[in-house]
C-alpha positions in Angstrom: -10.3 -30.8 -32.8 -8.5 -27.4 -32.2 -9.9 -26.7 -35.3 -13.6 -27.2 -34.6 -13.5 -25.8 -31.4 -11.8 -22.3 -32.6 -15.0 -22.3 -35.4 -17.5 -23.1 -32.7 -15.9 -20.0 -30.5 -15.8 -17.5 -33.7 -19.2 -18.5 -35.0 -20.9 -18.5 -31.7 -20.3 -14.5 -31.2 -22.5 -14.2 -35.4 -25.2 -16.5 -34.4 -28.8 -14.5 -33.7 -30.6 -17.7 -33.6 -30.9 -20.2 -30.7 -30.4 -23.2 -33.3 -27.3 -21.8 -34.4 -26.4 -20.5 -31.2 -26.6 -23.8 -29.4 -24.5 -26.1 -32.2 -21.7 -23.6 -32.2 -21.5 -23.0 -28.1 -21.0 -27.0 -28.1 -18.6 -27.0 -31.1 -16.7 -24.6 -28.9 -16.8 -27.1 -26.0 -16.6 -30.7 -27.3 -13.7 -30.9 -28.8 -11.7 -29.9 -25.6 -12.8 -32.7 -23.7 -11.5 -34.8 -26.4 -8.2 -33.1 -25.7 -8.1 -33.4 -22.1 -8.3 -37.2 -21.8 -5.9 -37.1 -24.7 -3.0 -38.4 -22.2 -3.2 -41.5 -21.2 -3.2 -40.7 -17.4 -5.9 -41.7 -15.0 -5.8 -38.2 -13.3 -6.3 -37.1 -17.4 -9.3 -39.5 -17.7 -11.1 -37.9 -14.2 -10.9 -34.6 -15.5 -12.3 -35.1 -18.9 -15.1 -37.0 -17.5 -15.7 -34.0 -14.7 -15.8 -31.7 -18.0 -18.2 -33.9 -19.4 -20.4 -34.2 -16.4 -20.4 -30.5 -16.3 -20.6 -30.1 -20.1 -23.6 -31.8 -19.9 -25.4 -30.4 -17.2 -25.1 -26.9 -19.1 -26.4 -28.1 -22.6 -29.1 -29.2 -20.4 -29.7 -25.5 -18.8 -28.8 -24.0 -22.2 -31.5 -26.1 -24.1 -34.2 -25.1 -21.1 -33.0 -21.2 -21.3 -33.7 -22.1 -25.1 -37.1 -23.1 -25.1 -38.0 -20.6 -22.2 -37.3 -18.2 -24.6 -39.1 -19.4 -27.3 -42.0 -19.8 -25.1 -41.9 -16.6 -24.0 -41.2 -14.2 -27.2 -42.8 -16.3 -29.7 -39.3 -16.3 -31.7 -36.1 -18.4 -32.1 -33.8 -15.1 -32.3 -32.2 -13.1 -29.9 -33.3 -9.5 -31.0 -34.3 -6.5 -28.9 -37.6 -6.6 -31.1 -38.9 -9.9 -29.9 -37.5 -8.9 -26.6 -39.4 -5.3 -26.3 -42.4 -6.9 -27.8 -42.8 -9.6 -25.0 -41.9 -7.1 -22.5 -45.1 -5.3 -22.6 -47.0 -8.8 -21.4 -46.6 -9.5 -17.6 -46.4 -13.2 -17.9 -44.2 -13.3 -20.8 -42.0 -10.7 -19.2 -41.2 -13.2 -16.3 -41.2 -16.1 -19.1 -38.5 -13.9 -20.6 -36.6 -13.1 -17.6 -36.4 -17.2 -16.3 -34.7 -18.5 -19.9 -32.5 -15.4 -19.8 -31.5 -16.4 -15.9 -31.2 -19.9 -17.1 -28.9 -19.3 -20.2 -26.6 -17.4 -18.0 -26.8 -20.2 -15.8 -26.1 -22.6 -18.3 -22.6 -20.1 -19.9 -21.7 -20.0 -16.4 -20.3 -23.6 -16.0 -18.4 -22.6 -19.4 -17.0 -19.3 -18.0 -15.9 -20.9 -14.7 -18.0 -18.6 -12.6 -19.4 -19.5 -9.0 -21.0 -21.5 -8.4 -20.6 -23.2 -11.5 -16.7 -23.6 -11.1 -15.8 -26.9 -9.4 -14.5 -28.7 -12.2 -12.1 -25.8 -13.2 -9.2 -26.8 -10.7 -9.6 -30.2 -11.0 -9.6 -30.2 -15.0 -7.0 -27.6 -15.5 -4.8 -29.8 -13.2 -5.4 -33.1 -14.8 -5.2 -32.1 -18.8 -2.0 -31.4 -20.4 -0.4 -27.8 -20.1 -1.6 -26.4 -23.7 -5.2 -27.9 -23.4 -5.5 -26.6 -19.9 -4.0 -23.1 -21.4 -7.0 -23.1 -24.0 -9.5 -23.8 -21.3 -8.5 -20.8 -19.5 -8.4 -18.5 -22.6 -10.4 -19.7 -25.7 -12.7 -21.7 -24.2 -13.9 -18.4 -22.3 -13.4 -15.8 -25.1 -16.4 -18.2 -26.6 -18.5 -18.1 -23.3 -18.4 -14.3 -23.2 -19.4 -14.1 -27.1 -22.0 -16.2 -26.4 -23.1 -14.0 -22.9 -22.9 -10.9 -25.2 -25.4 -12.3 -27.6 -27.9 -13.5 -25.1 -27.6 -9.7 -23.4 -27.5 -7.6 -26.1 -31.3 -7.6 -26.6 -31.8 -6.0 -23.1 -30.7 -3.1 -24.4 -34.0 -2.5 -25.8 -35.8 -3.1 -22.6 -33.5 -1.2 -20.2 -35.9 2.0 -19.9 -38.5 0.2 -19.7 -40.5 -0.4 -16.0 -40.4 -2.5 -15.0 -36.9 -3.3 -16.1 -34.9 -6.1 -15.9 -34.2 -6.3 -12.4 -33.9 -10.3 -12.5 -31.1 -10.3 -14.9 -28.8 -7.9 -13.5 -29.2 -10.3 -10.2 -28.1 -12.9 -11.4 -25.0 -11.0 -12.9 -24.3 -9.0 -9.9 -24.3 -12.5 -8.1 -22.1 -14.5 -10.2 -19.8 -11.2 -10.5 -19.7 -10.9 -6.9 -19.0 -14.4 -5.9 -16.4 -15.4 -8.5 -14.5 -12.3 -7.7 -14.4 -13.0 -4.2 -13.8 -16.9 -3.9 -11.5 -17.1 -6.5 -9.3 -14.3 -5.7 -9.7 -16.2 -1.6 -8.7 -19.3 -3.1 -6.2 -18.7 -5.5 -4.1 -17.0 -2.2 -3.9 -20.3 -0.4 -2.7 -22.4 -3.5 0.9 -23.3 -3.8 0.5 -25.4 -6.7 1.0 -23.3 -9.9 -2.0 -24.5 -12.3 -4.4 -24.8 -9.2 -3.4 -21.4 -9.0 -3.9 -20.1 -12.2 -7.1 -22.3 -12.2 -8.6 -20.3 -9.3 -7.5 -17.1 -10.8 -9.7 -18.2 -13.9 -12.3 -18.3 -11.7 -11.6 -15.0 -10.0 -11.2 -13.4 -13.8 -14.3 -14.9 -15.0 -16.0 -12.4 -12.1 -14.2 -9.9 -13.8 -15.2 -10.3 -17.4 -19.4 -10.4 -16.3 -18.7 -7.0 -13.9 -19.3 -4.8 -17.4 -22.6 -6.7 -18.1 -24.4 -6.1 -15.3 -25.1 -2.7 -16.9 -26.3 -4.1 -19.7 -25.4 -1.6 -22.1 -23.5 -1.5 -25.3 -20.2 0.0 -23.3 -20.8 -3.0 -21.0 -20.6 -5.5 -23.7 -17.2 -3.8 -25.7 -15.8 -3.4 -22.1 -16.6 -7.7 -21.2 -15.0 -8.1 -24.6 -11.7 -6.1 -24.4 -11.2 -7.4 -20.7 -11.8 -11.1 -21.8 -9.0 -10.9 -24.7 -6.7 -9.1 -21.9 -7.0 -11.9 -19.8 -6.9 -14.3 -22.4 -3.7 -13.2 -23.4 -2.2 -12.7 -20.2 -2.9 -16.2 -19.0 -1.9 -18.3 -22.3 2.0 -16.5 -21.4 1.7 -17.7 -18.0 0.7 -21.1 -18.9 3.3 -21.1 -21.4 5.5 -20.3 -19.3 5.1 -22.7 -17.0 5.0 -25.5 -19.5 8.2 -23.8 -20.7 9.6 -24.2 -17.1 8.3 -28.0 -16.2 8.0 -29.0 -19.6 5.4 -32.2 -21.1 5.8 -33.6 -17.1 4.4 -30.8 -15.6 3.3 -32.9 -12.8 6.6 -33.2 -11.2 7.8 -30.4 -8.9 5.0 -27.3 -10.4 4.8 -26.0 -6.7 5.7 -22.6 -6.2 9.3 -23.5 -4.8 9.8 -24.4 -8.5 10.0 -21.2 -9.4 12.7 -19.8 -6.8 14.9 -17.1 -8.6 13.5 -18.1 -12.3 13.8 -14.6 -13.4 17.6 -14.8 -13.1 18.3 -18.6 -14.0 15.7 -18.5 -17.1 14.9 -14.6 -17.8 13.4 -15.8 -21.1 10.7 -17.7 -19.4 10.6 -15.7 -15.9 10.7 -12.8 -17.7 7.2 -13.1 -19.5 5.4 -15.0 -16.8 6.7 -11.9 -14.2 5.0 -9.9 -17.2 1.9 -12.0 -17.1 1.5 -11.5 -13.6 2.0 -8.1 -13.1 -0.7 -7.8 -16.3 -3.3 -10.1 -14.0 -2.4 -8.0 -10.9 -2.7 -4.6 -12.9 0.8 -2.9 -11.8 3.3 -1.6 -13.3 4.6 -2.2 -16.3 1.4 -4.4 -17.0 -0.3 -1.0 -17.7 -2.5 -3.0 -19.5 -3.7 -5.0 -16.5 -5.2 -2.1 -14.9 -6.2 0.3 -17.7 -8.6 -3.4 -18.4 -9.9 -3.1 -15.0 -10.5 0.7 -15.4 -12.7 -0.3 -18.6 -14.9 -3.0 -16.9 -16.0 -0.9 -13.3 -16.8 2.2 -15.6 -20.1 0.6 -17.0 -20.8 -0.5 -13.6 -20.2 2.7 -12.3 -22.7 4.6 -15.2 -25.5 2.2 -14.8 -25.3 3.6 -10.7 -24.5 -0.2 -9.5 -22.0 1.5 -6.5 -22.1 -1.8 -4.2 -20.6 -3.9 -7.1 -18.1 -1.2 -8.1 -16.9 -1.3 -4.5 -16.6 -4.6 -4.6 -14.8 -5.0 -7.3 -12.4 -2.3 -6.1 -11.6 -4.8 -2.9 -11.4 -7.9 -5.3 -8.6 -6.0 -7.4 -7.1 -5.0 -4.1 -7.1 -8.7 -2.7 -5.9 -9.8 -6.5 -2.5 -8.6 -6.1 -1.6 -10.2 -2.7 -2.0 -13.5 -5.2 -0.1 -12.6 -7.7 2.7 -10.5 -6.1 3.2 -13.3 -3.9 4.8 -15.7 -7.0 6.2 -12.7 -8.4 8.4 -12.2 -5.1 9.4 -16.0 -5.4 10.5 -15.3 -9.4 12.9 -12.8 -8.2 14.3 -14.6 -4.9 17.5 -16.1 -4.9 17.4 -19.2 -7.1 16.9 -22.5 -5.0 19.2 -25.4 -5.4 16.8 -28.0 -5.9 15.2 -26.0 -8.8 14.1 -27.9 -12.0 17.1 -28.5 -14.8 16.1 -26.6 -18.1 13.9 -28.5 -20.4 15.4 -29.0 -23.9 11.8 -29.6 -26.0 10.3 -25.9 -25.3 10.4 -24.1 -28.3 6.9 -23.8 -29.1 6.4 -22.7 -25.3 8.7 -19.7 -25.4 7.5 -18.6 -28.8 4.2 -18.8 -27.6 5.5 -16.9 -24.3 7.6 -14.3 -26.1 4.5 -13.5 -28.7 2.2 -12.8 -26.0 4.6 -10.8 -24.5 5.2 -8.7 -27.1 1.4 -7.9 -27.1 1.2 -7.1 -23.8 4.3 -5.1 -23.7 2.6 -2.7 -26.9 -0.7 -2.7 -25.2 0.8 -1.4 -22.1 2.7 0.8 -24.1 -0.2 2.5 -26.5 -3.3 1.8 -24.0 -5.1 4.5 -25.9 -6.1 1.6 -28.4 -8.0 -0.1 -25.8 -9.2 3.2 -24.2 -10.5 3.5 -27.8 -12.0 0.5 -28.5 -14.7 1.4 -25.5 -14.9 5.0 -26.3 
């Protein structure tokens, strides 16, 4: 199943034509839901079927946005041709501009974006640790490849008038309110994977920022924040499984986590890293040279409202992580959790991501050049 779903995710970002596009953007999703009800747990069960549900309800929007398109270019690709083509045609142009709102509704539920979230905290809480961890990272890597390739085309149309005004909407919304809600949210959770579940949410608003300008600087700068993130939270989830170990539901409030950084630096240590990448301070360089990236587009295509915004998202951001990051380096509490034996695979995982935020943060040049 992991398997599948990491085909679906890299084949999604190659595929050009709706048929394609549509098998591998489920191939991507399935599987997961699979893995969530994998434990037998009741509270395991309820948030596979809540995946589902939502799963569902997207393929549904996704198939619409599909045949919208169709309808409205006359052809089963996404190319700026077809695009440019059906442009020039009032009616078509509006055809055109519904099935493009509609597929970004439909990657929305995928990407955790508002108001397409709900299920997020309640899956990510019920699934185990490394399913929940692939949720947050892979799972959304493959919803922004698929974004890019529904976006790319407008490319063609963007000095065109009129242009797409409808589009850029829609992503101004969604960029907007996940930013805002999540980042709201994630400051009054004390339970760690609700948190980290709401800051999905609030980094989902941060990977669509870029695409609002719908330009090809956009699209590289969605796709170097996304892996950033990715990265980032797969060390904090593994660091928390590392902490709790496979009973994660026992004691994962904040509290936990009293003084880790001097009773377990292995495991405090990267997850104080991973925070202070998703907060973008010092020394997660990284964190906020990725935020630099995404507002620059937003700032060139002249969209000053949602630069500002973003500004007082990033600004709100670190209250939420700087607040667990003062409980890692507390004194350690006495009724903190004993040291789980079976966590190998969670500190390698920890340490590897570490390492690759460490040299990122180091050499940031390589993802200043990625963009250039």
């Amino acid at each position: 199943m992991l398997l599948a779903s990491a085909s679906g995710a890299a084949a999604v970002v190659a595929s050009r034509d709706l048929g394609t596009w549509l098998v591998t953007l489920e191939l991507a999703t399935l599987p997961v839901i699979a893995l969530v009800a994998w434990r037998d747990r009741r509270a395991a069960a309820h948030g596979a079927l809540t995946l589902l549900t939502t799963s569902l309800v997207s393929f549904g929007l996704l198939v619409l946005g599909a045949a919208l398109w169709v309808t409205g270019t006359g052809d089963p690709t996404l190319t700026g041709d077809s695009l440019a083509t059906a442009w020039e045609v009032p009616e078509q142009r509006v055809l055109v501009s519904l099935a493009t709102v509609v597929l970004v509704a439909g990657l929305a539920f995928k990407m955790s974006a508002v108001p397409f979230h709900a299920w997020t905290p309640t899956t990510l809480a019920a699934g185990p640790l490394p399913v929940s961890a692939l949720l947050a990272s892979a799972s959304k890597v493959a919803a922004v490849g698929a974004l890019i390739v529904v976006l790319t085309p407008y490319e063609s149309v963007l000095g065109l008038s009129p242009g797409p005004h409808a589009v850029v909407a829609a992503l101004v919304t969604l960029t907007v309110a996940s930013m805002l809600v999540g980042t709201v949210m994630a400051l009054r959770q004390t339970e760690v994977v609700r948190l980290l579940a709401w800051s999905t949410v609030a980094q989902a608003g941060w990977v669509i920022l870029p695409l609002t300008a719908l330009t090809a600087a956009g699209r590289r700068a969605a796709a170097v924040y996304v892996v950033v993130y990715a990265v980032a939270g797969l060390v904090a989830f593994a660091a928390v499984r590392a902490v709790h170990g496979p009973h994660v539901e026992d004691r994962r409030d904040l509290t936990a986590y009293q003084g880790l950084l001097r009773r377990d630096p292995v495991a405090g240590g990267a997850l104080a890293l991973a925070l202070l990448v998703l907060a973008g301070l010092p020394p997660g360089v990284i964190g906020l040279v990725a935020k630099i990236v995404a507002i620059r587009p937003v700032v060139s295509a002249g969209l000053w409202p949602v630069a500002v915004v973003a500004v007082v998202a990033a600004v709100l951001g670190i209250a939420v992580y700087v607040r667990w990051f003062a409980v890692l380096i507390g004194e350690p509490g006495e009724d903190a959790p004993a040291r789980q034996r079976s966590r190998r695979a969670s500190v390698g995982v920890a340490l590897v991501g570490s390492a690759v935020l460490v040299l990122a943060s180091v050499l940031p040049q390589l993802l200043v050049g990625l963009v250039s």
